[in-house]
Backbone as JSON Lines, residues from 0, in Angstrom:
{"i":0,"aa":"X","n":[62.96,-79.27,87.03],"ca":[64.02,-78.88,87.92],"c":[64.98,-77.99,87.16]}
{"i":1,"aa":"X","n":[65.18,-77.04,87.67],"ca":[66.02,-76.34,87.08],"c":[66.7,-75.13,88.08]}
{"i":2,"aa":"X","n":[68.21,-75.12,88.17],"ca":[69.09,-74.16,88.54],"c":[68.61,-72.88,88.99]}
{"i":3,"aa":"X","n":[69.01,-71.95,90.23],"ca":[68.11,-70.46,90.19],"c":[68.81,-69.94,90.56]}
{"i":4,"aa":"X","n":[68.76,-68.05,89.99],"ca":[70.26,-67.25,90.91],"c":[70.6,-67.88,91.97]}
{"i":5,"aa":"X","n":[71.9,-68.0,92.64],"ca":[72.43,-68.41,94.14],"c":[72.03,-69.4,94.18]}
{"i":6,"aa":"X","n":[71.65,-70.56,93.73],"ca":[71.36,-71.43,93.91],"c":[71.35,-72.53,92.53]}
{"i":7,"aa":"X","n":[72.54,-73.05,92.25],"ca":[73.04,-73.97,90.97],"c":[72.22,-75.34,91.29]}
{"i":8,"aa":"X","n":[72.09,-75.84,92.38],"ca":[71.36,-76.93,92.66],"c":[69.67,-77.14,91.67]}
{"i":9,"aa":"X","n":[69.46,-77.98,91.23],"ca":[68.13,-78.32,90.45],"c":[67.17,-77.83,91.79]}
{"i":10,"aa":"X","n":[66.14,-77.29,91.32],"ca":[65.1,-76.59,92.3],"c":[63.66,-77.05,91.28]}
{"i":11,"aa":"X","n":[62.78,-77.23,91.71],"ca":[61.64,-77.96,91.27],"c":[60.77,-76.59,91.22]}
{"i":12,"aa":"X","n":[60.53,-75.98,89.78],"ca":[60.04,-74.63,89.12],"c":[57.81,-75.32,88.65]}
{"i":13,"aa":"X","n":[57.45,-74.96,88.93],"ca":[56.18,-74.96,88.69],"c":[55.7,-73.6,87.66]}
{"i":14,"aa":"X","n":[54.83,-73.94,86.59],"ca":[54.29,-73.08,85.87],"c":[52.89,-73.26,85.76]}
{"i":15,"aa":"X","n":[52.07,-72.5,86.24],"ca":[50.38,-72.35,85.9],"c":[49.64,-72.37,84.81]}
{"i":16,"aa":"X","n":[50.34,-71.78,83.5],"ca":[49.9,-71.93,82.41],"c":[51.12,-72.0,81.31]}
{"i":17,"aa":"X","n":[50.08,-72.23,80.24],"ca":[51.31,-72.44,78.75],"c":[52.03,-71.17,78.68]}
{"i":18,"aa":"X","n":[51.55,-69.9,78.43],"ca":[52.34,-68.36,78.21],"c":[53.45,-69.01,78.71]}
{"i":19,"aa":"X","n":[53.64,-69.04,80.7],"ca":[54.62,-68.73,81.69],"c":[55.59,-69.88,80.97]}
{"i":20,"aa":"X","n":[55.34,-70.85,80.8],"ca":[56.36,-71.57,80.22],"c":[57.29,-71.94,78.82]}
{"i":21,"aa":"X","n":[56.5,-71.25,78.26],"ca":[56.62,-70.52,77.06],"c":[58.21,-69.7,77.41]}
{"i":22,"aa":"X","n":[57.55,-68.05,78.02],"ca":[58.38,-67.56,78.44],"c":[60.0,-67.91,79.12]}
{"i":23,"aa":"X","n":[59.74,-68.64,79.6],"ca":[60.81,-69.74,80.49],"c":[61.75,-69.83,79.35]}
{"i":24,"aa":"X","n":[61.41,-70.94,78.25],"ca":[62.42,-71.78,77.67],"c":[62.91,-70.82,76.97]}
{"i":25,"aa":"X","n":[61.87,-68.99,76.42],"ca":[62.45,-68.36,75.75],"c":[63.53,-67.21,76.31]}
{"i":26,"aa":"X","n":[63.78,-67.61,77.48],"ca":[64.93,-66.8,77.72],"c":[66.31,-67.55,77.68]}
{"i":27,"aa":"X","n":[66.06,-68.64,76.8],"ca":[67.32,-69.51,76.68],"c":[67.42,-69.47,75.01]}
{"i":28,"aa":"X","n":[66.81,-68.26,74.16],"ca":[67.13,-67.96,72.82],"c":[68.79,-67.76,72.66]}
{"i":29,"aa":"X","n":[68.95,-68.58,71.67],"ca":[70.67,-67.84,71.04],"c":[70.39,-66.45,70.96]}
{"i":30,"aa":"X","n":[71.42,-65.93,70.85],"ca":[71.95,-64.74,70.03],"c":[71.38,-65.01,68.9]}
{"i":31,"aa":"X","n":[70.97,-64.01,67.66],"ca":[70.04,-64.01,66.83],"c":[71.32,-63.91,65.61]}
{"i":32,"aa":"X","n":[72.41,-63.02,66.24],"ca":[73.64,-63.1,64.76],"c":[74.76,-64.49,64.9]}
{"i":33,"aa":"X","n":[74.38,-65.65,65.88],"ca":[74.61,-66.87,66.11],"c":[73.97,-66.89,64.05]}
{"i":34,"aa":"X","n":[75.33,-67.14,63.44],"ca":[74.82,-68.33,61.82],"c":[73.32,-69.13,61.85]}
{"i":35,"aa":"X","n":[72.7,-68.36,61.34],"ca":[71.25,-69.05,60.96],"c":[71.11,-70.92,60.95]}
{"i":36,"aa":"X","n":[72.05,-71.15,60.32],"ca":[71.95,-72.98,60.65],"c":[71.66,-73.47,61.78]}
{"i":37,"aa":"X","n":[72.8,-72.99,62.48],"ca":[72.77,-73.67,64.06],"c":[71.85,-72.99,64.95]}
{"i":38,"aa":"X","n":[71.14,-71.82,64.38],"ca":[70.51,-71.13,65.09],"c":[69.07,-71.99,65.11]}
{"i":39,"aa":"X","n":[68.9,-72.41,63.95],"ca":[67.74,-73.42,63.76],"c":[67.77,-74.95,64.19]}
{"i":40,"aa":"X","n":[68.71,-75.01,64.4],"ca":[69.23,-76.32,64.93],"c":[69.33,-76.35,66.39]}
{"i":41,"aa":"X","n":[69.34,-75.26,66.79],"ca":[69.62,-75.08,68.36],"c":[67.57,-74.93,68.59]}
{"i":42,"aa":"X","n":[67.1,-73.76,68.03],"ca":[64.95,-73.84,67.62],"c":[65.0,-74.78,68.02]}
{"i":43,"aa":"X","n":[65.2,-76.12,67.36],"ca":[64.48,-76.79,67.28],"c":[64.6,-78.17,68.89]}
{"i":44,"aa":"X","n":[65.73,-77.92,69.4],"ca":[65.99,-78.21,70.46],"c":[64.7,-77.45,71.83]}
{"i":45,"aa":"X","n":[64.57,-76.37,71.3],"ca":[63.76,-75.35,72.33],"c":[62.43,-75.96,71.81]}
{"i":46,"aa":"X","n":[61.73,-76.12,70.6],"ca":[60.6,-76.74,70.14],"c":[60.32,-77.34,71.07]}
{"i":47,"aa":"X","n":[60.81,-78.8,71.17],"ca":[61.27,-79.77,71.76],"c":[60.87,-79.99,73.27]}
{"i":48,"aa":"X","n":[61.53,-78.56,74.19],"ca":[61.3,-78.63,75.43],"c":[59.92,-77.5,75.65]}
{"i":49,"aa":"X","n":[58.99,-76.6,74.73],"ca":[58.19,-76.47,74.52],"c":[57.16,-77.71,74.63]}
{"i":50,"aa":"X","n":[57.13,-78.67,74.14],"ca":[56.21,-79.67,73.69],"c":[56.6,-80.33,75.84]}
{"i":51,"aa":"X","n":[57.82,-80.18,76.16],"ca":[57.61,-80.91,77.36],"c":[56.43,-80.7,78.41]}
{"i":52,"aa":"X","n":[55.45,-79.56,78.05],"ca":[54.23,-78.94,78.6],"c":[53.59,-79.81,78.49]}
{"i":53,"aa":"X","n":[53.18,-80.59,77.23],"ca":[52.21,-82.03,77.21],"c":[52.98,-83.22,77.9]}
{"i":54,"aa":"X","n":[54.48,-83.58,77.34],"ca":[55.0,-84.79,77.48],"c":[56.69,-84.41,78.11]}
{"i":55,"aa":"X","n":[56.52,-85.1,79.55],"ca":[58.07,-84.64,79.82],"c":[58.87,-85.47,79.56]}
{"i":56,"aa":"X","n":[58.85,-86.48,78.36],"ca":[59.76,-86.79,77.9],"c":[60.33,-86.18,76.15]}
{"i":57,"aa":"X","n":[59.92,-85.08,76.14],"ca":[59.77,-84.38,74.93],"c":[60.87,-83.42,75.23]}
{"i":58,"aa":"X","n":[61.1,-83.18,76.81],"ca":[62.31,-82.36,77.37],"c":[63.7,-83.34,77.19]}
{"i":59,"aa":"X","n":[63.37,-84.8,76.96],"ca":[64.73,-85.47,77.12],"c":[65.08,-85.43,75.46]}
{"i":60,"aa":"X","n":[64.49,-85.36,74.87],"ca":[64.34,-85.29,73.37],"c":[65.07,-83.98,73.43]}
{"i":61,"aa":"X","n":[64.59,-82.79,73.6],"ca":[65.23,-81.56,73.57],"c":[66.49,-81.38,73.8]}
{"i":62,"aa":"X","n":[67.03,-82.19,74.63],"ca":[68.57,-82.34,75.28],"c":[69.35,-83.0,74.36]}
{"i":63,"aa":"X","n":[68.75,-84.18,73.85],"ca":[69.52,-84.54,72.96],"c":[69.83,-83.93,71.15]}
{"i":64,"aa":"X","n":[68.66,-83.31,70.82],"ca":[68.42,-81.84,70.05],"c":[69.95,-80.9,70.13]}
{"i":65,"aa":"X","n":[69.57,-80.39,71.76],"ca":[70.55,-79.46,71.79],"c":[72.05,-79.69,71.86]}
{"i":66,"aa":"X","n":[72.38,-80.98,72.09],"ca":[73.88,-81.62,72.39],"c":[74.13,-81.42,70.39]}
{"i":67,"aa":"X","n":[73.13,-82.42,69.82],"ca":[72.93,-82.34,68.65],"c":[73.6,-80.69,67.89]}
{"i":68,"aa":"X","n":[72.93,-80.0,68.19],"ca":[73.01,-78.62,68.18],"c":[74.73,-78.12,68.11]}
{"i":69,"aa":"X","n":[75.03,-78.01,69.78],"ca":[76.01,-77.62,69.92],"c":[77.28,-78.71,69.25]}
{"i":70,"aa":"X","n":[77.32,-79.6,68.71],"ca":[77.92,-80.49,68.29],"c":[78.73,-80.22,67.13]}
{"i":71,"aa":"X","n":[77.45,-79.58,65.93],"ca":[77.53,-79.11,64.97],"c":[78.04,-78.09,64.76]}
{"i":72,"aa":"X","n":[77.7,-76.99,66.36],"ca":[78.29,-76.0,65.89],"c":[79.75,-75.79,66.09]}
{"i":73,"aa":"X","n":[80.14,-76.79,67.21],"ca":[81.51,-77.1,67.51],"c":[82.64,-77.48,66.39]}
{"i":74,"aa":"X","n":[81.76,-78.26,65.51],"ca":[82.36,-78.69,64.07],"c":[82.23,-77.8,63.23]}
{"i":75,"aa":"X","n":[81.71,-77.17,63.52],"ca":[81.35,-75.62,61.97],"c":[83.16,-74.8,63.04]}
{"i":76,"aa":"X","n":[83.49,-74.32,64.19],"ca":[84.15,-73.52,64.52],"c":[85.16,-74.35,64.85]}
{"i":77,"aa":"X","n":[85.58,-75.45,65.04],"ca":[87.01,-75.63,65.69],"c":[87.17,-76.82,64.88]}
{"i":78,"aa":"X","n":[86.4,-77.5,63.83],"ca":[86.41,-78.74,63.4],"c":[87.85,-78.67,62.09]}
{"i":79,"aa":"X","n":[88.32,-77.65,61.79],"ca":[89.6,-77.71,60.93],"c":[90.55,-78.88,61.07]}
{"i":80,"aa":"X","n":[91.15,-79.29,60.13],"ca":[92.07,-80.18,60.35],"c":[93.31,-80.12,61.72]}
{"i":81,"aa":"X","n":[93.76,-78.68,61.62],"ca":[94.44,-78.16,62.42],"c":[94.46,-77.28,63.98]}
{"i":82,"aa":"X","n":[92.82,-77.95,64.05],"ca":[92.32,-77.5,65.42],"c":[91.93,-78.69,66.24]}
{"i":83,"aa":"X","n":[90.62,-79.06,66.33],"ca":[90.5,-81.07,67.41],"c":[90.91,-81.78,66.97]}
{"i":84,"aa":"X","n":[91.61,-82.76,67.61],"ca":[92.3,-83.81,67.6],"c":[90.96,-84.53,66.62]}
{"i":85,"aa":"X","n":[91.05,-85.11,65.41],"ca":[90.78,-86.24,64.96],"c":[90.81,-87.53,65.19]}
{"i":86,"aa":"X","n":[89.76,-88.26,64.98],"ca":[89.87,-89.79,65.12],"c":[91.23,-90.83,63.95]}
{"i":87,"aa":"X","n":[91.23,-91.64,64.37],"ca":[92.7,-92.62,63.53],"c":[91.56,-92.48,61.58]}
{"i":88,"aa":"X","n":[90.44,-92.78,62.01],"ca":[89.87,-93.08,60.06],"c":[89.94,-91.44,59.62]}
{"i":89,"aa":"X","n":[90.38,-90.61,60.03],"ca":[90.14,-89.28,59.46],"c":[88.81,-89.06,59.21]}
{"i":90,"aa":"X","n":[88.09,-88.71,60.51],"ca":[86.39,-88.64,59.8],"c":[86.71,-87.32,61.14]}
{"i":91,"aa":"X","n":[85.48,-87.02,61.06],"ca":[84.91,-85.58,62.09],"c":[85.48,-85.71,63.25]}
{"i":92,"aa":"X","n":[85.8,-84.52,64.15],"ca":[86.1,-85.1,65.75],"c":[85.15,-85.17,66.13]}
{"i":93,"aa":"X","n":[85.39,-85.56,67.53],"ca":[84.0,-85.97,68.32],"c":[83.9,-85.19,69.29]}
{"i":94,"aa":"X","n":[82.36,-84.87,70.26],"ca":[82.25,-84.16,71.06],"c":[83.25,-83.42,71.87]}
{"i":95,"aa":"X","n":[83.84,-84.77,72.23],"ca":[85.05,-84.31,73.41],"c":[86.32,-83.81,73.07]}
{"i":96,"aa":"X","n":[87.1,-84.44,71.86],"ca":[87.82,-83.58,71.19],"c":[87.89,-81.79,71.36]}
{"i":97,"aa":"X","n":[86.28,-81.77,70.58],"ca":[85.56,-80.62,70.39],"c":[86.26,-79.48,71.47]}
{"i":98,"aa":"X","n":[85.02,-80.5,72.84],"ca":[84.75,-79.78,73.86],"c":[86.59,-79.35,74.81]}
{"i":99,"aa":"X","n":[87.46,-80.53,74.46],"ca":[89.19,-80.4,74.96],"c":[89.39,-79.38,73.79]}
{"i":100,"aa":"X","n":[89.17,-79.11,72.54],"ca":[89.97,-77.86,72.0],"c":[89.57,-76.65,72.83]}
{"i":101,"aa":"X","n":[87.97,-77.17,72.78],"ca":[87.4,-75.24,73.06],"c":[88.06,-74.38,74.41]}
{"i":102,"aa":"X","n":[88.66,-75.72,75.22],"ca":[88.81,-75.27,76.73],"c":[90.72,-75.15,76.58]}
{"i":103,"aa":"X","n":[91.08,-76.3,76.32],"ca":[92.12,-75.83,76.43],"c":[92.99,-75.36,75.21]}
{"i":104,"aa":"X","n":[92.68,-74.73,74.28],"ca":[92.87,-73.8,73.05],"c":[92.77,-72.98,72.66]}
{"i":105,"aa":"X","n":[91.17,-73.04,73.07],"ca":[90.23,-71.38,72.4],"c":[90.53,-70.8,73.93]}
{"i":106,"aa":"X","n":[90.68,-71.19,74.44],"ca":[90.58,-70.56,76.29],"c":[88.97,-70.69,77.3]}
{"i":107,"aa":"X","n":[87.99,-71.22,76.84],"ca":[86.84,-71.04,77.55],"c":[87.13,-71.69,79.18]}
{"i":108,"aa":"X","n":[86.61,-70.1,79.6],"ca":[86.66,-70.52,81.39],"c":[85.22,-70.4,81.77]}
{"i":109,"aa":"X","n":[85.14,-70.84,83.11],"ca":[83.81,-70.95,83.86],"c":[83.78,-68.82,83.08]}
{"i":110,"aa":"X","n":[84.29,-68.3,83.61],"ca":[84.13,-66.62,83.78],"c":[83.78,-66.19,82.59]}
{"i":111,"aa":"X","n":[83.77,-66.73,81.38],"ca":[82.99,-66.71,80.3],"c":[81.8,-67.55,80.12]}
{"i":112,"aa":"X","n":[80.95,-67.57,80.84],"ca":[80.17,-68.63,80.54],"c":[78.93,-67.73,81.34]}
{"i":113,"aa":"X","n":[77.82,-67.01,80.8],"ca":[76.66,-66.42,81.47],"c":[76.14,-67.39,82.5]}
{"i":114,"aa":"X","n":[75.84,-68.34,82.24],"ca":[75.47,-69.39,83.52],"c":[76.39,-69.5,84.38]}
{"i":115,"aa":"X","n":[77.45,-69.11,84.84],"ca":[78.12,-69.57,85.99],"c":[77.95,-68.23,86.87]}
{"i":116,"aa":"X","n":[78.08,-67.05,85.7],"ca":[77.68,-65.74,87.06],"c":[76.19,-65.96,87.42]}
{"i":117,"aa":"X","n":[75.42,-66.49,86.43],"ca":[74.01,-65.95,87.06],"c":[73.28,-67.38,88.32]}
{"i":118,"aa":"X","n":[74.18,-68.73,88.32],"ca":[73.93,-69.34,89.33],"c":[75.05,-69.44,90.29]}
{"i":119,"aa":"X","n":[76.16,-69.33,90.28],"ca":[77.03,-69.46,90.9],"c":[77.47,-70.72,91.07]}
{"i":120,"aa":"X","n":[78.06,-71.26,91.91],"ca":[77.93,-72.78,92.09],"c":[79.76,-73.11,91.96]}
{"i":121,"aa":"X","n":[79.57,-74.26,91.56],"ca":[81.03,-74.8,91.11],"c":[81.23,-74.7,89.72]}
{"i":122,"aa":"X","n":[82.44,-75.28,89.31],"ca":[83.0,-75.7,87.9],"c":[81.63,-75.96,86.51]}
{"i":123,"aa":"X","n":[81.69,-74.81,86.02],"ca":[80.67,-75.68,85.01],"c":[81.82,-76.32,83.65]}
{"i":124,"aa":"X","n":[82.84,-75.92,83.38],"ca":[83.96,-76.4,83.0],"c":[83.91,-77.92,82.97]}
{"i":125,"aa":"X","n":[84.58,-78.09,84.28],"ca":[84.93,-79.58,84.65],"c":[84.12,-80.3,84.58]}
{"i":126,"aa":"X","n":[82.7,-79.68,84.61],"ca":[81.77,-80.59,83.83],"c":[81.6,-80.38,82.56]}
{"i":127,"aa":"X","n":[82.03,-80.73,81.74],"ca":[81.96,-80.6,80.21],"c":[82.58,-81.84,79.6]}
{"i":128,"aa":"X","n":[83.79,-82.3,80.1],"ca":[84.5,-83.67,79.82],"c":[85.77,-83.67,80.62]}
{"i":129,"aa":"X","n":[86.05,-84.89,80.19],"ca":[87.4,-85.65,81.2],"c":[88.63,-84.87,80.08]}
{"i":130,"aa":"X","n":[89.03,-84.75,81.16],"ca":[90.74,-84.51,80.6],"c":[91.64,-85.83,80.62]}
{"i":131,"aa":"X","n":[92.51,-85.66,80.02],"ca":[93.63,-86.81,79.39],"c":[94.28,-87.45,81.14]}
{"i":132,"aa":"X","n":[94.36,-86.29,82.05],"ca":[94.75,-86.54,83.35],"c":[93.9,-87.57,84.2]}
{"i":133,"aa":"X","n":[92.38,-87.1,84.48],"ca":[91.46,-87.58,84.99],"c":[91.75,-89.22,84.11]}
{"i":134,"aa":"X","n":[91.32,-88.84,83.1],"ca":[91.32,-90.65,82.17],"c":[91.99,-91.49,82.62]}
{"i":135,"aa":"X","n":[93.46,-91.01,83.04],"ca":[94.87,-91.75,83.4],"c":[94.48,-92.42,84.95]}
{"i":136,"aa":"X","n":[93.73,-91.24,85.62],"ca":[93.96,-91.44,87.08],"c":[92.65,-92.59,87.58]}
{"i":137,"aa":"X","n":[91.68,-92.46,86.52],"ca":[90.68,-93.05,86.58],"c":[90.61,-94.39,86.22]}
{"i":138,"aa":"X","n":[91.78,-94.84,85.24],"ca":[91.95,-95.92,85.23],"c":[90.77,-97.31,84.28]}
{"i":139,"aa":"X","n":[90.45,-98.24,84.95],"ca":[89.17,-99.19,84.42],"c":[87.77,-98.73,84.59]}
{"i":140,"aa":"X","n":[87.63,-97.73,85.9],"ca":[86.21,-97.14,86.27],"c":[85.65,-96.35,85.31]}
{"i":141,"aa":"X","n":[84.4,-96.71,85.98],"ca":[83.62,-95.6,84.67],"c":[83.43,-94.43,85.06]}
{"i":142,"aa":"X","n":[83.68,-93.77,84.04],"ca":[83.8,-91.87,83.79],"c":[82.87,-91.26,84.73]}
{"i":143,"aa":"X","n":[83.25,-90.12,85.48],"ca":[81.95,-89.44,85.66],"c":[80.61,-88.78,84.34]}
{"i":144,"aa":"X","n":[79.53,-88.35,85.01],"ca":[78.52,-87.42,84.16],"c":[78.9,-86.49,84.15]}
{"i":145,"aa":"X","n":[79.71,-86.51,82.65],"ca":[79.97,-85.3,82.5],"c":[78.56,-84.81,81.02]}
{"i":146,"aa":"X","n":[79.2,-83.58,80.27],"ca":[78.53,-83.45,79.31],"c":[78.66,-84.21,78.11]}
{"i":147,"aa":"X","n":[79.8,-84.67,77.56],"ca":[80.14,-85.55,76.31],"c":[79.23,-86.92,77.31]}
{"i":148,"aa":"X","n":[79.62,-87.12,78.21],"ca":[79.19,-88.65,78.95],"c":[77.69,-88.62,78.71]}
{"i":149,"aa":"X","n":[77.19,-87.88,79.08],"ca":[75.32,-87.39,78.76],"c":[75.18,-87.55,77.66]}
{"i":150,"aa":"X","n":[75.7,-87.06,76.49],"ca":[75.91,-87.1,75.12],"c":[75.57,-88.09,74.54]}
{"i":151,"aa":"X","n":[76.6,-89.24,74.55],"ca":[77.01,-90.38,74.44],"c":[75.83,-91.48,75.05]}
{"i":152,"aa":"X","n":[75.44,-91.4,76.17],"ca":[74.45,-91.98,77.22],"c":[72.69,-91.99,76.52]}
{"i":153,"aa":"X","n":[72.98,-90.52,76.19],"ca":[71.63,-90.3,75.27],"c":[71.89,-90.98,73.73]}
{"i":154,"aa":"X","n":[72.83,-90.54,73.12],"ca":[72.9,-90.84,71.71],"c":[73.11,-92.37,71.39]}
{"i":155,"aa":"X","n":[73.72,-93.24,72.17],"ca":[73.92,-94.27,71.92],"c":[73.2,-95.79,73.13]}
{"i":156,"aa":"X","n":[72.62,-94.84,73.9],"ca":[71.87,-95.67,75.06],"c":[70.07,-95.35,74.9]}
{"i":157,"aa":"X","n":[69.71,-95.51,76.34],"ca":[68.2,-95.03,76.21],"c":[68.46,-93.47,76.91]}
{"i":158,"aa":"X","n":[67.93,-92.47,75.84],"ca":[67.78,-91.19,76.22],"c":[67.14,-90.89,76.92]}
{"i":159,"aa":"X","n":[65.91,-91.67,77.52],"ca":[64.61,-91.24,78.28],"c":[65.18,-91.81,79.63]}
{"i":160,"aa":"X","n":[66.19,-92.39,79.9],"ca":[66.77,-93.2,80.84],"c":[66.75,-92.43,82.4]}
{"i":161,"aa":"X","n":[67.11,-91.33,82.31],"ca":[67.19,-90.62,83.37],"c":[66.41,-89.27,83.41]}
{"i":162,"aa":"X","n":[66.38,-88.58,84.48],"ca":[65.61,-87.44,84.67],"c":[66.18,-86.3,84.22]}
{"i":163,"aa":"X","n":[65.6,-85.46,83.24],"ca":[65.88,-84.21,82.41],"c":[67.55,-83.11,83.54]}
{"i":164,"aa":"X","n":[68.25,-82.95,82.72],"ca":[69.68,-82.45,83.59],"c":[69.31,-80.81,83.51]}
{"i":165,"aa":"X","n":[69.21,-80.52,84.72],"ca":[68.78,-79.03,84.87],"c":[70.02,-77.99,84.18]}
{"i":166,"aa":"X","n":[68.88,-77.51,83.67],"ca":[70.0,-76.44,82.9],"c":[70.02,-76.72,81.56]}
{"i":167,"aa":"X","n":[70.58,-78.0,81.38],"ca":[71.3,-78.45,80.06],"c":[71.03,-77.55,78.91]}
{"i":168,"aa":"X","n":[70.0,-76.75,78.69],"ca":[70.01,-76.37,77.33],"c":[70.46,-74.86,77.57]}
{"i":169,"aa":"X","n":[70.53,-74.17,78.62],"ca":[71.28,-73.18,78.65],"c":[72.77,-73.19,78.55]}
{"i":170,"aa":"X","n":[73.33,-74.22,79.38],"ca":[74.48,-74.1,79.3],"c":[75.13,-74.26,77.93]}
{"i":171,"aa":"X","n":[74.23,-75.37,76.38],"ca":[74.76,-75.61,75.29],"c":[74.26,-73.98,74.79]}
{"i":172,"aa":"X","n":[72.99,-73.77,75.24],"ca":[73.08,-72.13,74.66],"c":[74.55,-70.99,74.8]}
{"i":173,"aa":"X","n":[75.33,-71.2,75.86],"ca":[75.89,-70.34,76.12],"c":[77.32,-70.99,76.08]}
{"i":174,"aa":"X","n":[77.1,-72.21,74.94],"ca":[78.7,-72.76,74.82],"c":[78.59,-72.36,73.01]}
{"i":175,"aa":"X","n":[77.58,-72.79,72.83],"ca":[77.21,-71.98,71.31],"c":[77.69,-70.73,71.1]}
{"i":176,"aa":"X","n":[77.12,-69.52,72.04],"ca":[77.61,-68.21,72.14],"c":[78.75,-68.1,72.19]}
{"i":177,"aa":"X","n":[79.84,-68.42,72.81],"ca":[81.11,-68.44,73.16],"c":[81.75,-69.12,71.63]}
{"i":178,"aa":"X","n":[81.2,-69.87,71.31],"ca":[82.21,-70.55,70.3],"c":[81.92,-69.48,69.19]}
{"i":179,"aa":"X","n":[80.88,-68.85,69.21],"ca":[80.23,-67.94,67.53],"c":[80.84,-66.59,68.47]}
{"i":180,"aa":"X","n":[81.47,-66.4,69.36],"ca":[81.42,-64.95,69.99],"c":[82.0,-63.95,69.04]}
{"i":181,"aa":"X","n":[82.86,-64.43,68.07],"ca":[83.57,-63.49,67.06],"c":[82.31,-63.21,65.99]}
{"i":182,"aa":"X","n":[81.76,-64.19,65.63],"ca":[80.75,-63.15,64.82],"c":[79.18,-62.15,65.59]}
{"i":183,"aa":"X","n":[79.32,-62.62,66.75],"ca":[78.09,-61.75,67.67],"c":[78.92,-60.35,67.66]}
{"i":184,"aa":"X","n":[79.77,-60.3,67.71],"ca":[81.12,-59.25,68.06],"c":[81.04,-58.22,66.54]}
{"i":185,"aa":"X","n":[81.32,-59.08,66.09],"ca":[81.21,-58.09,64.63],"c":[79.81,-57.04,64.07]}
């Protein structure tokens, strides 16, 4: 299932052979002047949903790869002392931190984000994590699915738990881009 121009909704994509699907996952390549680390770190996420041709749970593996991915690279660009909020032991921030600097700091809007012109749809933003507001208003209930929530769900639950989230590795493709955009730029 996966997202299609004019149409953001998961749509059920069929491929006939290995090439066509091949092709598929490779139009979700980084940027190539994306820092070689994460660039391989993000590979190997795409590996991943490559192999989902034999095993489609090799695509839920990939997701968690690519959260993996963008995680790192979130901590390579905004992880300074003086940029995400840190945890109380002084260790790394965490996803959401991350993902609250990039949006409300660095500035990332839906209108920067290649996936929101090319499906249209709603907020891909507001899906990314809860704000300090939502948290308040939300109270004892549990969070929506957001992206840190997927994160978290995979990394610390059963990853195979639910059905592959359409899109997902484009959109960390193109939160990657945005965060490295100063050196694609150069």
């Amino acid at each position: 299932m996966w997202p299609r121009p004019g149409n953001p909704g998961p749509v059920y994509l069929s491929f006939s052979n290995l090439a066509d699907w091949l092709r598929f996952i490779e139009e979700f390549n980084l940027d190539p002047l994306v820092p070689r680390m994460m660039w391989e770190k993000y590979r190997r996420a795409q590996k991943l949903y490559y192999l989902g041709w034999i095993d489609g749970d090799c695509i839920k593996a990939g997701e968690l790869a690519a959260l993996v991915a963008l995680e790192l690279a979130l901590v390579d660009r905004y992880g300074a002392s003086d940029q995400a909020k840190r945890p109380r032991n002084g260790g790394k921030p965490t996803l959401a931190s991350l993902i609250t600097y990039m949006v409300e700091e660095d500035g990332l809007t839906d209108d920067q984000l290649p996936i929101f012109h090319k499906y249209g749809g709603g907020s891909i933003v507001r899906n990314l994590y809860e704000t300090k507001a939502e948290r308040k208003a939300r109270g004892n209930l549990l969070p929506l699915m957001n992206l840190v929530e997927r994160r978290n769900a995979a990394a610390h639950g059963d990853p195979f738990d639910t059905m592959p989230a359409a899109g997902l590795i484009e959109v960390v493709r193109d939160l990657i881009e945005y965060a490295y955009r100063n050196f694609i730029r150069e």
